[in-house]
MARZARO-966185 format. One line per 10 residues: number of its first residue (from 1); their letters; for each residue x, y, z of N, C-alpha, C. Coordinates in Angstrom, 3 decimals. Example, Ala and Ser with C-alpha at 12.3 -4.5 7.8 and 13.67 -1.06 7.14 Angstrom:
2
1	AS	13.190:-5.690:7.800:12.300:-4.500:7.800:13.200:-3.300:7.800  12.850:-2.250:7.080:13.670:-1.060:7.140:12.900:0.030:7.870
This chain:
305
1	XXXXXXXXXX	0.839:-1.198:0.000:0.000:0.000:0.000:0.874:1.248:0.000  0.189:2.454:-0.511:1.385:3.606:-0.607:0.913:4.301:0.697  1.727:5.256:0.582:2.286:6.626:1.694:2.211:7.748:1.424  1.454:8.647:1.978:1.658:9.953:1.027:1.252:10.950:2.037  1.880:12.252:1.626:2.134:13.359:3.141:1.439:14.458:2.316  0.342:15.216:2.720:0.147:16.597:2.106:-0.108:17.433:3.198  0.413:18.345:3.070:0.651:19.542:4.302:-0.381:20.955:3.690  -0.937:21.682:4.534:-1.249:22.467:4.539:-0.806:23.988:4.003  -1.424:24.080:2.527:-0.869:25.013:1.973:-1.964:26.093:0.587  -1.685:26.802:0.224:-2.727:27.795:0.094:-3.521:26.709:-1.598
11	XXXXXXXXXX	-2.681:25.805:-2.173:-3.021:24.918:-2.904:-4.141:24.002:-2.345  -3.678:23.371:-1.135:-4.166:22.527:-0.860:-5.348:22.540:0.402  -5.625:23.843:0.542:-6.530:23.988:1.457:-7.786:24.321:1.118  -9.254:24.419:2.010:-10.390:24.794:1.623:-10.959:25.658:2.772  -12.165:26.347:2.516:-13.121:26.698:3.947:-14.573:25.933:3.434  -14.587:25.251:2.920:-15.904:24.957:2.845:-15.453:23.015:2.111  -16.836:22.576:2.373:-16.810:21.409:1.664:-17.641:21.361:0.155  -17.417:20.583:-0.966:-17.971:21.139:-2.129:-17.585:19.614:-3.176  -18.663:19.209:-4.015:-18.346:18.077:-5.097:-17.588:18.794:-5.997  -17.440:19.947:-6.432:-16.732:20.795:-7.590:-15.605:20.805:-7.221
21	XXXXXXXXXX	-14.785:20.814:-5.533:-13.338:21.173:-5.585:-12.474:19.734:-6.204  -11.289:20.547:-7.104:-9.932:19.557:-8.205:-9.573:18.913:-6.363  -9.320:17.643:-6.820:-8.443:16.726:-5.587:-7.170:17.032:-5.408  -6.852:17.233:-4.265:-5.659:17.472:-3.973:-4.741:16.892:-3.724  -4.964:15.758:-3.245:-4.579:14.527:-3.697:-5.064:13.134:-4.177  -4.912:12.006:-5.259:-5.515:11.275:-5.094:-4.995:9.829:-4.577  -5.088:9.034:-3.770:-4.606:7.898:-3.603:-5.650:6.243:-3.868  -4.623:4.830:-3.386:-5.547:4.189:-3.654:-6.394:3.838:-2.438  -7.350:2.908:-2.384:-7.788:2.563:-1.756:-6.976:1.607:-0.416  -6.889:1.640:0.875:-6.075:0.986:2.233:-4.461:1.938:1.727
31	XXXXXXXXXX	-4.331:2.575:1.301:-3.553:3.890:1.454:-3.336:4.115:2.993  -2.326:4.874:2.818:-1.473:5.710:4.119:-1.305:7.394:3.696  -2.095:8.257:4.347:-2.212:9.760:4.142:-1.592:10.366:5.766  -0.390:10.979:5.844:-0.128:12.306:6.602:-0.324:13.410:6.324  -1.014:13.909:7.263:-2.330:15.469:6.482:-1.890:16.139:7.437  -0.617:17.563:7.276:-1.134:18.704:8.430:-1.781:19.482:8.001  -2.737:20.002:9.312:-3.655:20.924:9.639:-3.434:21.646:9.788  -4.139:23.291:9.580:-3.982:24.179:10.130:-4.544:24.399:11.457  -4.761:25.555:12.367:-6.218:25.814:13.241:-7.405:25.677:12.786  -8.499:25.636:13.334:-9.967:25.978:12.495:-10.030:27.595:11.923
41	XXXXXXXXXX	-9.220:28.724:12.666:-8.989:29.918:11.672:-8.422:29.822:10.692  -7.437:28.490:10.308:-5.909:28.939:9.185:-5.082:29.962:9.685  -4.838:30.124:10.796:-4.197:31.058:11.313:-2.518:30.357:11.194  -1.988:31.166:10.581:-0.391:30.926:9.825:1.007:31.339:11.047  0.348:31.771:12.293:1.118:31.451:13.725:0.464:31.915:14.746  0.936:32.041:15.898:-0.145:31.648:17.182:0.046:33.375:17.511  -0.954:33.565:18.275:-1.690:34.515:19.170:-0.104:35.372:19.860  0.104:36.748:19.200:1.267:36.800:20.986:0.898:37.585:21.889  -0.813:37.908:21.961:-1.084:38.317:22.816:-2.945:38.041:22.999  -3.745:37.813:23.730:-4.791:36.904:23.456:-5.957:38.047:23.015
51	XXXXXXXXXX	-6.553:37.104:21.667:-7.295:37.932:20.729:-6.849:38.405:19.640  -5.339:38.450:19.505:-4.547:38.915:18.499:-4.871:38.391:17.116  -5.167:39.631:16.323:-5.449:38.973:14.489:-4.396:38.434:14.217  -4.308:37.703:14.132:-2.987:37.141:12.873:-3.284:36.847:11.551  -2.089:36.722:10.984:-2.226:36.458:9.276:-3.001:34.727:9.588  -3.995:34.729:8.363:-4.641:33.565:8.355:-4.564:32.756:6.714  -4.970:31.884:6.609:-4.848:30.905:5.380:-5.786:31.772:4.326  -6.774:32.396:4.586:-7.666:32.734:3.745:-8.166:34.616:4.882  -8.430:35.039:3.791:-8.802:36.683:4.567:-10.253:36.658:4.574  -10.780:36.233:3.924:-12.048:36.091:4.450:-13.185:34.875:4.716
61	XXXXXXXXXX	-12.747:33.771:5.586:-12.793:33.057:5.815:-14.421:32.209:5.643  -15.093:31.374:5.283:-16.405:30.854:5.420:-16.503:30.229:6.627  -15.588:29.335:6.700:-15.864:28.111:7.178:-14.018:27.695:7.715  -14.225:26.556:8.576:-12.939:26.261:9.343:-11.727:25.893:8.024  -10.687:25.921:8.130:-10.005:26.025:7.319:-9.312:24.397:7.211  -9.462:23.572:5.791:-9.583:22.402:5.729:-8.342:21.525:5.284  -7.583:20.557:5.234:-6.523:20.405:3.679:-7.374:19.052:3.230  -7.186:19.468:1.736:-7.898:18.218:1.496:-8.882:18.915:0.052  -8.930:18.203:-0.650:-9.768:17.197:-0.494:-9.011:15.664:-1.381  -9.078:14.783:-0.756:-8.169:13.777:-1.128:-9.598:12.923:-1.641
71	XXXXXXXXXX	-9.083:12.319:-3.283:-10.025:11.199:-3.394:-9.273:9.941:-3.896  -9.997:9.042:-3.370:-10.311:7.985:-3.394:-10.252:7.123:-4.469  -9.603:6.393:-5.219:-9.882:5.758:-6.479:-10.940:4.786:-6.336  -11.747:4.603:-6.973:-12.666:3.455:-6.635:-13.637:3.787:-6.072  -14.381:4.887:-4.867:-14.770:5.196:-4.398:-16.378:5.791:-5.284  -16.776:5.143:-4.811:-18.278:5.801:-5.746:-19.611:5.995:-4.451  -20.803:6.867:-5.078:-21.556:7.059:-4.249:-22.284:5.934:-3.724  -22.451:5.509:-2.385:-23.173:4.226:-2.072:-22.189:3.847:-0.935  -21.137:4.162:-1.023:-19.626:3.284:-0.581:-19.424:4.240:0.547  -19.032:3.449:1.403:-18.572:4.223:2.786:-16.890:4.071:2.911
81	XXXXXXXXXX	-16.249:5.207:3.422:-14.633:5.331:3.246:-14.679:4.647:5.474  -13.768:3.994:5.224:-13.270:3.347:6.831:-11.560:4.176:6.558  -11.936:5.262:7.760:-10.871:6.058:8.116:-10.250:5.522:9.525  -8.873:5.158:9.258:-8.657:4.719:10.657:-7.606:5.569:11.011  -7.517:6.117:12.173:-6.948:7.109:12.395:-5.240:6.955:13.707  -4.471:6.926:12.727:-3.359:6.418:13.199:-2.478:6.933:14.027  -2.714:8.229:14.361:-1.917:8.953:14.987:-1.913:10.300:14.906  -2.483:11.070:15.709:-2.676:12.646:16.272:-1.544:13.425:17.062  -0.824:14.507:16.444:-0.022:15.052:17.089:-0.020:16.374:16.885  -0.530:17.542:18.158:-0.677:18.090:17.819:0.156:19.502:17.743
91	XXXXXXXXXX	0.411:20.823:17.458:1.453:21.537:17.445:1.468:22.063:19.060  2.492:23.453:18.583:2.999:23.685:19.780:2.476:24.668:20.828  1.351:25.075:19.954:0.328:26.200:20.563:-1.058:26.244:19.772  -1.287:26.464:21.049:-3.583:26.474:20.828:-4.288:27.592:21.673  -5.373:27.417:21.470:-6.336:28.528:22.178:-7.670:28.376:22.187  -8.017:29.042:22.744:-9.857:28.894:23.128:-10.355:29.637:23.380  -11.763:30.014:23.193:-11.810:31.587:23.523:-13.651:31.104:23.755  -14.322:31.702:24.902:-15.577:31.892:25.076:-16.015:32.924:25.417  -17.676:33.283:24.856:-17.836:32.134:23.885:-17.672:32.541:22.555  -17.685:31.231:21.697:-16.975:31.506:20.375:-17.825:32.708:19.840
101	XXXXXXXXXX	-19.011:32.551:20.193:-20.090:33.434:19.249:-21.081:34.250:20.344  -21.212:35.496:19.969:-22.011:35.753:21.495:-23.696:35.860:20.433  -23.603:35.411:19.245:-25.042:35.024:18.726:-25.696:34.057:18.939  -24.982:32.997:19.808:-25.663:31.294:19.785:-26.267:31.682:20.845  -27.482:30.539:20.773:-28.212:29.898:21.721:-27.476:30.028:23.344  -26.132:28.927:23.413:-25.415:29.374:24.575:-25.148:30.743:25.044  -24.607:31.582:24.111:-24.183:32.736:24.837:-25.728:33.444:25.346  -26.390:33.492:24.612:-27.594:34.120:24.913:-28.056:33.722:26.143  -28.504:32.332:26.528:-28.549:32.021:27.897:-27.599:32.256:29.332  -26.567:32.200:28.761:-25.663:32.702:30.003:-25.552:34.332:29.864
111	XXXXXXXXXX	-26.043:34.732:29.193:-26.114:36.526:29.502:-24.954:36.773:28.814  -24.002:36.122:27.777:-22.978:36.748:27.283:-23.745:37.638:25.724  -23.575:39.148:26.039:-24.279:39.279:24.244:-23.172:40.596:23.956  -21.816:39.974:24.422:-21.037:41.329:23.339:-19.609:40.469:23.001  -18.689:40.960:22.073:-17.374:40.669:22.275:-16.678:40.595:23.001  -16.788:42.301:23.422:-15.957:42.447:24.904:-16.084:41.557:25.749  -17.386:40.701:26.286:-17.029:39.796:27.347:-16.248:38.300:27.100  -15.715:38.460:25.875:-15.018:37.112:25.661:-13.576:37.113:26.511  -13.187:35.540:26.662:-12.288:35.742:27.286:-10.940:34.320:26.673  -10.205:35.060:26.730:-9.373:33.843:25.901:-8.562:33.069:26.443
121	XXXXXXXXXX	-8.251:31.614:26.579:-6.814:31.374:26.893:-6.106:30.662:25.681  -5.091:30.836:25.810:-3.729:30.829:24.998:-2.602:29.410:25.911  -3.197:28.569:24.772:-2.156:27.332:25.529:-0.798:27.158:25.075  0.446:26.387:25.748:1.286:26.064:25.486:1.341:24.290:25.623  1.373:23.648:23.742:1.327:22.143:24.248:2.374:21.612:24.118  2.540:20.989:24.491:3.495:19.994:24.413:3.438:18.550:24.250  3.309:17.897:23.306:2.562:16.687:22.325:3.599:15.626:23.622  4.651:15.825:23.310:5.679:14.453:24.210:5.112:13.903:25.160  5.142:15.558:26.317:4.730:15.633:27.118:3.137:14.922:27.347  2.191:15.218:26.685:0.976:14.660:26.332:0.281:15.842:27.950
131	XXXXXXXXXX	0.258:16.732:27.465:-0.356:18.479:28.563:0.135:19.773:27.774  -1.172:20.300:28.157:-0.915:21.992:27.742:-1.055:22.903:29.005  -0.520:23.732:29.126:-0.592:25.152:29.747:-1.617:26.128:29.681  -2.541:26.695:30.207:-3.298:27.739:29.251:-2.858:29.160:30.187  -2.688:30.094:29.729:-2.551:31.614:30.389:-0.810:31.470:31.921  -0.125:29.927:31.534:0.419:30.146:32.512:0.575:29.543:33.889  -1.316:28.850:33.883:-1.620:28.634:35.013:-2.607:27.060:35.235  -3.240:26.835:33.886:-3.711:26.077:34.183:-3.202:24.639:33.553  -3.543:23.696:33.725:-2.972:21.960:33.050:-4.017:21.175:32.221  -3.926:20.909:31.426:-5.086:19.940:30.805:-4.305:18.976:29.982
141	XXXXXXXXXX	-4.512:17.775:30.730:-4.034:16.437:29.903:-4.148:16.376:28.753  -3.720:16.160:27.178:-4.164:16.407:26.145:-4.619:15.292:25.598  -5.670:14.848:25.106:-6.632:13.634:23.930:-7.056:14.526:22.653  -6.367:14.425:22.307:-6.065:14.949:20.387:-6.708:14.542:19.159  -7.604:14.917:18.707:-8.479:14.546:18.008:-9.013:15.920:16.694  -9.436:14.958:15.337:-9.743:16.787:14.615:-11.392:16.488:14.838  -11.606:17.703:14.747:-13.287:18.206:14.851:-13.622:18.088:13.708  -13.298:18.276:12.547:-13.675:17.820:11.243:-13.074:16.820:10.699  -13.766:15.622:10.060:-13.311:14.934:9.110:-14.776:14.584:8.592  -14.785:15.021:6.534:-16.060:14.483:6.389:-15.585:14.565:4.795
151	XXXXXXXXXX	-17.024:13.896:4.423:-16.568:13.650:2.844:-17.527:14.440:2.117  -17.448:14.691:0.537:-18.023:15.956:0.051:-19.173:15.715:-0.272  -20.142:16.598:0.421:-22.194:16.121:0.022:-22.010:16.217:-1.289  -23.322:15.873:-1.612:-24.236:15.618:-3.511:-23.706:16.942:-3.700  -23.861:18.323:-3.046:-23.787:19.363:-3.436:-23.053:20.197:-2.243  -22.825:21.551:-2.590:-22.130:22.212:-1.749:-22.682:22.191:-0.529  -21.871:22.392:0.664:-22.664:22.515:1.803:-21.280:22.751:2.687  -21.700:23.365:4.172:-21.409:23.252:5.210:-21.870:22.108:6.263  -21.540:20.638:6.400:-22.226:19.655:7.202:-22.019:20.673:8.980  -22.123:20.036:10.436:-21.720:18.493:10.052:-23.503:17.443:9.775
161	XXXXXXXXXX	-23.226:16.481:8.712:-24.658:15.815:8.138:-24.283:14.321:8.543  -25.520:13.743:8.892:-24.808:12.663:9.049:-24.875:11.814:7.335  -24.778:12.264:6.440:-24.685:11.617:5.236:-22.994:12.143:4.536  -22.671:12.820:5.483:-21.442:12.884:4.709:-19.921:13.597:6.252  -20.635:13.562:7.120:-19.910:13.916:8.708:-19.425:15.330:8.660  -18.254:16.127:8.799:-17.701:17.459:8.690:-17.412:17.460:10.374  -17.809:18.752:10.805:-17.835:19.173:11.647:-18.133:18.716:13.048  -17.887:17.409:12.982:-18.715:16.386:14.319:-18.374:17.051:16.063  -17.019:17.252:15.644:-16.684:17.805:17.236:-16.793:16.676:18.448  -16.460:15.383:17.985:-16.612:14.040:18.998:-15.274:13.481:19.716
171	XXXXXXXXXX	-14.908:14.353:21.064:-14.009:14.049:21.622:-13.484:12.183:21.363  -14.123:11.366:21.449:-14.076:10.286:21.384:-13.165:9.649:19.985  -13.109:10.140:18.835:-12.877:10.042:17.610:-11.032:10.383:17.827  -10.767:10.154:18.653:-8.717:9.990:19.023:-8.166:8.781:18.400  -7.051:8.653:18.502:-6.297:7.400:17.434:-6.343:6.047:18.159  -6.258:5.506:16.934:-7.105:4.219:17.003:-8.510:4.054:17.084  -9.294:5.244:16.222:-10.872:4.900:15.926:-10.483:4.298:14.188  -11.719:4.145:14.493:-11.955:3.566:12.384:-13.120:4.370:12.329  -13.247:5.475:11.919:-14.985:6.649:11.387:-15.032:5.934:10.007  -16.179:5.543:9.980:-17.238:5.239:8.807:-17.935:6.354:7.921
181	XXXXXXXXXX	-17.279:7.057:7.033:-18.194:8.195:6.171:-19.070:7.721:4.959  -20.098:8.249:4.617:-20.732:8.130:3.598:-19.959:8.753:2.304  -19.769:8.269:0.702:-19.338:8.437:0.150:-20.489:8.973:-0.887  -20.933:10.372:-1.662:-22.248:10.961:-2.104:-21.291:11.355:-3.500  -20.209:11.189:-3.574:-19.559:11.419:-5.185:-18.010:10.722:-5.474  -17.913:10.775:-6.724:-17.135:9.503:-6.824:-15.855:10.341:-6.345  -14.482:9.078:-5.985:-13.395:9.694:-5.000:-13.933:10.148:-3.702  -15.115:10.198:-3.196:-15.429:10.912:-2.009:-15.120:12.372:-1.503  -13.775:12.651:-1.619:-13.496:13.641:-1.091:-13.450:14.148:-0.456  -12.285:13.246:0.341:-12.138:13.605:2.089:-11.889:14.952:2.446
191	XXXXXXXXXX	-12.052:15.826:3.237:-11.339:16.495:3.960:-11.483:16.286:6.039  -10.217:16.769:5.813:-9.495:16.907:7.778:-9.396:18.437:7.916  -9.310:18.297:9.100:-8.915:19.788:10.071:-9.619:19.934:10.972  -9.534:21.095:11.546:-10.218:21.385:12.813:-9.620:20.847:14.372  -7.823:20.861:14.443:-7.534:19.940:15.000:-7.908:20.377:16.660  -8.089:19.473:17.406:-8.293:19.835:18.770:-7.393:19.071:19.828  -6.576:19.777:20.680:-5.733:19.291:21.653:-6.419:18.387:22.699  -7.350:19.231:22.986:-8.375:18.372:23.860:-9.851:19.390:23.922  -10.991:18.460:24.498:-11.883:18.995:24.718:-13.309:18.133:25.539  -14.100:18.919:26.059:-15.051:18.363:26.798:-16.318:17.736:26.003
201	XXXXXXXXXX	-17.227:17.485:26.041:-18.937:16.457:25.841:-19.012:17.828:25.749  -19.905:17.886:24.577:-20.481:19.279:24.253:-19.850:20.734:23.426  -18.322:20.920:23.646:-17.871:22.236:23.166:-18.591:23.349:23.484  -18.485:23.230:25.241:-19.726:24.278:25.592:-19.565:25.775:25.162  -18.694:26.009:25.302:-17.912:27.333:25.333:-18.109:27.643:23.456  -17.676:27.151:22.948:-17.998:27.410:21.380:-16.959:26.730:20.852  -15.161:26.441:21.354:-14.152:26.085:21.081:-13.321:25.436:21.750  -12.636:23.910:21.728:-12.196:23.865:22.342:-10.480:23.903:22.409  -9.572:23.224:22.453:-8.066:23.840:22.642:-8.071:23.667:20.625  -8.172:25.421:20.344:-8.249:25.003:18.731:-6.774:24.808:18.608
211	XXXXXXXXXX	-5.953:23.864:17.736:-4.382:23.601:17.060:-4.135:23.182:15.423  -3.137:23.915:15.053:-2.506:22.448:14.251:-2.524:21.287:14.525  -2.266:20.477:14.027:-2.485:19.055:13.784:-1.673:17.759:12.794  -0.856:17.186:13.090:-0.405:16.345:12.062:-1.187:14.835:12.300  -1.577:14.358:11.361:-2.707:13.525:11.238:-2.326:12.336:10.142  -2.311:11.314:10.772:-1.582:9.906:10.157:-3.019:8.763:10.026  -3.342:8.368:8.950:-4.225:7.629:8.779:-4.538:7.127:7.822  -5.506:5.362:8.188:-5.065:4.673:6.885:-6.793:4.970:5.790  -6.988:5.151:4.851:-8.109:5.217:4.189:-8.350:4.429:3.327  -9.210:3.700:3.388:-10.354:2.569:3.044:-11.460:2.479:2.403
221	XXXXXXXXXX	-12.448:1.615:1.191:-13.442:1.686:1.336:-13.919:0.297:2.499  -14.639:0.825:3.365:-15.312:-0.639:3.847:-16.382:-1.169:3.457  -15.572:-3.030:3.290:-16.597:-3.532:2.953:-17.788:-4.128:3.311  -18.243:-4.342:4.119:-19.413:-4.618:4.610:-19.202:-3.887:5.862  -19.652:-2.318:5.901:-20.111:-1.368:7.250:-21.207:-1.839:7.572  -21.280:-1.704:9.277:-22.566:-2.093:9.911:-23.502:-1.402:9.809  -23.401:0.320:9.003:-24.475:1.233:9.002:-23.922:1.712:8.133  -25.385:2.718:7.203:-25.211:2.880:6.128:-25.054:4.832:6.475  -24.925:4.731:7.488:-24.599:6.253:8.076:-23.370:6.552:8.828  -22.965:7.477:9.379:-22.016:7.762:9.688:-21.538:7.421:11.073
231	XXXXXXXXXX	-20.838:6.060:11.811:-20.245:5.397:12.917:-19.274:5.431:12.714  -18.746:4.956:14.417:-17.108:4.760:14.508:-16.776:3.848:15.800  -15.814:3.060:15.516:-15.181:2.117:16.322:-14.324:2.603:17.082  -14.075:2.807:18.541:-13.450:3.790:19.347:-12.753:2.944:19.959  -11.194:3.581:20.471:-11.116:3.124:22.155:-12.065:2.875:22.913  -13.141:3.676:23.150:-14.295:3.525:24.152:-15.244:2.768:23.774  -15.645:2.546:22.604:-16.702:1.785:22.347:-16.973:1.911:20.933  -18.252:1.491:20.798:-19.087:1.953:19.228:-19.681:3.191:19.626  -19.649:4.225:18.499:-19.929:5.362:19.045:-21.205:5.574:17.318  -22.589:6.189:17.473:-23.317:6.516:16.727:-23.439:8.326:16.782
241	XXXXXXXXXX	-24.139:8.363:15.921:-24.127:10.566:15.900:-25.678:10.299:15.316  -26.242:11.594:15.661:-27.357:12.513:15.246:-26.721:13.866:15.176  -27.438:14.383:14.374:-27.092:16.028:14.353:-28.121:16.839:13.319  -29.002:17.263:14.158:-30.035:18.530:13.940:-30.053:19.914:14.797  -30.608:20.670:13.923:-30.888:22.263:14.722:-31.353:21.557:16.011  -32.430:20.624:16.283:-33.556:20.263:17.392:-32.568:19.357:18.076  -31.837:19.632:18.950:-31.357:18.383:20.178:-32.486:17.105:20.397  -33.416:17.046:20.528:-34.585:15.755:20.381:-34.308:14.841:19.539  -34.322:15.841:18.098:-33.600:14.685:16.956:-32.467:14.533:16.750  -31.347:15.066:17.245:-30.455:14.573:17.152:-30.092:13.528:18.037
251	XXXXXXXXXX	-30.528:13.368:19.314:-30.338:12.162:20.505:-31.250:11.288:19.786  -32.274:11.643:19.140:-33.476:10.439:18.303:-32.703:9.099:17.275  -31.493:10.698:16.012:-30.968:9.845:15.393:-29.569:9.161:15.768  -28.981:9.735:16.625:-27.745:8.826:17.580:-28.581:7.592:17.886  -29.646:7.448:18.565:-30.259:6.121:19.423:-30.851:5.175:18.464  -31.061:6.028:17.231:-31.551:4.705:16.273:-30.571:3.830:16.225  -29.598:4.556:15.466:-28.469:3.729:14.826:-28.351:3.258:15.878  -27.908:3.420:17.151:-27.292:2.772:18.384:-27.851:1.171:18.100  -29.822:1.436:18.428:-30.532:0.388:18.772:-30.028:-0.575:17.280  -30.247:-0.236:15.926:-29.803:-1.094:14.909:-28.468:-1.724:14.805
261	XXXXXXXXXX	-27.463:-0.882:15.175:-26.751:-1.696:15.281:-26.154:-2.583:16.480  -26.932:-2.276:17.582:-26.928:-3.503:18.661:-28.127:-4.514:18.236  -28.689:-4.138:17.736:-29.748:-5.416:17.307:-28.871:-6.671:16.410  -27.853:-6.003:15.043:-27.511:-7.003:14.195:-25.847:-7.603:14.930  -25.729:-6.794:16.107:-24.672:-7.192:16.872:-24.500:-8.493:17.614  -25.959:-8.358:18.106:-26.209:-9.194:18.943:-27.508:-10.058:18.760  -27.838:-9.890:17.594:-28.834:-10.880:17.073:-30.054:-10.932:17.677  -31.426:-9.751:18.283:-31.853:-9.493:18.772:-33.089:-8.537:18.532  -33.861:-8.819:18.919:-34.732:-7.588:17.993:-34.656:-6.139:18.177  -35.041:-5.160:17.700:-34.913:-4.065:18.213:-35.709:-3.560:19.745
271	XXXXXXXXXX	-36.892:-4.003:19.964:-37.029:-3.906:21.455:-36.410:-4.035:22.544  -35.294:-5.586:22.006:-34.949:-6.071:23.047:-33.499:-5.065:23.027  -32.981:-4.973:21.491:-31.959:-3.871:21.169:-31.964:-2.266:22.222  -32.850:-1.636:22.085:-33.278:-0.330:23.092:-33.340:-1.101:24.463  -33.663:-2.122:25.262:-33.339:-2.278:26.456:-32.481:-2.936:27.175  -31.481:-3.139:26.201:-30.498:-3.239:26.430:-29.642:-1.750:26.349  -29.789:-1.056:25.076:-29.031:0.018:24.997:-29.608:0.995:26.304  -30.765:0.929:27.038:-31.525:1.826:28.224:-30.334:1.178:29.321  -29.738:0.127:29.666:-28.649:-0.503:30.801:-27.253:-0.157:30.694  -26.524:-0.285:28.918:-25.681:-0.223:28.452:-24.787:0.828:27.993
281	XXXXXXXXXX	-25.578:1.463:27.023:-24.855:2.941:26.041:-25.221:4.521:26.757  -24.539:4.960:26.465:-24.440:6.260:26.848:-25.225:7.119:25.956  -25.739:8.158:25.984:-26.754:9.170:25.332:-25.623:10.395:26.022  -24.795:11.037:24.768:-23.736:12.524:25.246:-23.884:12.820:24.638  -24.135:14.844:24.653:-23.835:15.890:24.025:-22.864:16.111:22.915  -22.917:15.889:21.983:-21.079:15.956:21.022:-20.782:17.315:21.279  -21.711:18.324:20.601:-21.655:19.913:20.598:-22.589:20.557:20.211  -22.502:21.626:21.325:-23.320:22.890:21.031:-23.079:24.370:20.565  -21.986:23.632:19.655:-20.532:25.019:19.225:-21.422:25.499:17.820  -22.582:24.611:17.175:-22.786:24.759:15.815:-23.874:25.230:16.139
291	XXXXXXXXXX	-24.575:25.570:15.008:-26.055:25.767:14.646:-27.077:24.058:14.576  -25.874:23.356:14.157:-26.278:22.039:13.596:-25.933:21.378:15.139  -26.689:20.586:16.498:-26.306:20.436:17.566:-25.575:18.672:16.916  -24.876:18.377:17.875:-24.608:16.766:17.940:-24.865:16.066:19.110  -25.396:14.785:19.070:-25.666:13.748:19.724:-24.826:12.640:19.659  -24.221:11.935:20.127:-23.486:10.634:19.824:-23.418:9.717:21.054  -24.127:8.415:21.057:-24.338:7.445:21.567:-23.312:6.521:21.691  -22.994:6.070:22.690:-21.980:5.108:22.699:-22.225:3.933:23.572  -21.719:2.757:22.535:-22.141:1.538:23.882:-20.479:1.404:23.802  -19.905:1.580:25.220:-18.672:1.342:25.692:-18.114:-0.868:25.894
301	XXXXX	-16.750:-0.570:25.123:-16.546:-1.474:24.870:-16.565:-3.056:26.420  -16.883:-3.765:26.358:-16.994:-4.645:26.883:-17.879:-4.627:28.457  -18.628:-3.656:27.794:-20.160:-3.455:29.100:-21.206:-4.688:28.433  -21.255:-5.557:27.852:-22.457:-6.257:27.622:-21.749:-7.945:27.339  -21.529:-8.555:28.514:-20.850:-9.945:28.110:-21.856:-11.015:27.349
């Protein structure tokens, strides 16, 4: 199988996802891709003082800043890409700032409605180490993971969908998952970014430690996926997503998939599937950083002998 490194560069980058963007790279299928990331700004070096504009990948930005779009040979619509994700490392400085938006839902409830009340910290990581610094003072163990990885809808769009993923924001999705994407045009057309040092259930704040990212992983079509939507095989478990404006439906469509695919797991009907998953799986927040909320269900690995 081949090897192939594409780094983040004004060629090879995007803010949006799209079936029209030229591939930036193409490889074959069980391929080996090293992808660095930028921040989710494209910001071209870190903060030296918090809030600071810096030069960014793009000046007027849409959307988080992407590399990619890599396709797929073989890859046609119908076909799901098995991304297994080999190794997260992330750079040497990050940041976070709440809340991201003082227009969301969140800020509005906590009484934040200006700029001025944002407040930033400015981390120092250190990947070896596996901890960051923020302002100096504080420690946070780092679990490294990107907030985006998704493949390109029928048509232009901003996901995250669960027919084609983007923007998931699923702490859980760290190395050694395998994410299952839907494939809606031929090559698929992966893109990564959005890398995150670490972060909490939810992305309450709007952001969490945003970074660079160097990103090692093997890409696949799989052949017989257990769902014809967007899952992933975790350290922690099997993990399912929903994601709608309405939090209801998005915990609705996390718990389907959950219940279906514990049903063909375990050979079981779906009744008996949901009461088991009511003892077993978890029902968590992914994020409330988007317009688009996330849900993702997880039945944690070796809770059901």
């Amino acid at each position: 199988m081949g090897a192939h490194k594409l780094d983040a560069t004004p060629e090879t980058t995007a803010d949006v996802f799209s079936p029209e963007h030229t591939p930036t790279l193409t490889i074959d299928p069980g391929d080996t891709i090293v992808v660095t990331s930028l921040d989710a700004h494209g910001s071209l070096r870190p903060q030296a003082f918090p809030g600071e504009q810096v030069p960014a990948m793009f000046a007027e930005s849409r959307g988080h800043c992407l590399t990619g779009p890599v396709a797929v040979r073989g890859a046609r619509p119908g076909d799901m890409l098995a991304l297994r994700v080999v190794s997260l490392r992330p750079g040497g400085w990050g940041w976070t700032v709440a809340p991201g938006r003082t227009d969301s839902p969140v800020a509005h409830r906590l009484g934040f409605t200006s700029a001025a009340e944002r407040s930033w910290l400015l981390w120092a990581l250190d990947a070896d180490a596996g901890e960051g610094i923020a302002n100096g003072r504080f420690t946070r163990k780092l679990a490294p993971f990107l907030g985006v990885m998704g493949t390109a809808p029928g048509e232009s769009a901003i996901p995250p969908r669960a027919g084609s993923g983007g923007n998931i924001d699923c702490k859980e999705l760290v190395a050694g998952t395998v994410l299952y994407l839907p494939v809606n045009v031929a090559g698929a057309l992966l893109y990564l970014g959005d890398g995150h040092a670490a972060q909490g259930d939810g992305e309450s704040g709007g952001t969490a430690i945003e970074c660079p990212m160097t990103t090692e992983a093997v890409v696949d079509i799989a052949a017989e996926p257990a769902l014809p939507v967007i899952h992933a095989e975790t350290p922690a478990g099997r993990v399912t997503f929903g994601f709608s404006a309405d939090l209801n439906a998005a915990m609705g469509d996390a718990l389907d998939a959950m219940v279906s695919w514990m049903s063909a797991l375990l050979g079981v009907d779906r009744a008996e599937a949901l009461a088991l998953a009511s003892v077993a799986a978890d029902l968590r927040v992914t994020q409330v950083a988007n317009g688009t909320w996330g849900v993702h269900a997880l039945l944690p690995a070796g809770v059901l002998a």
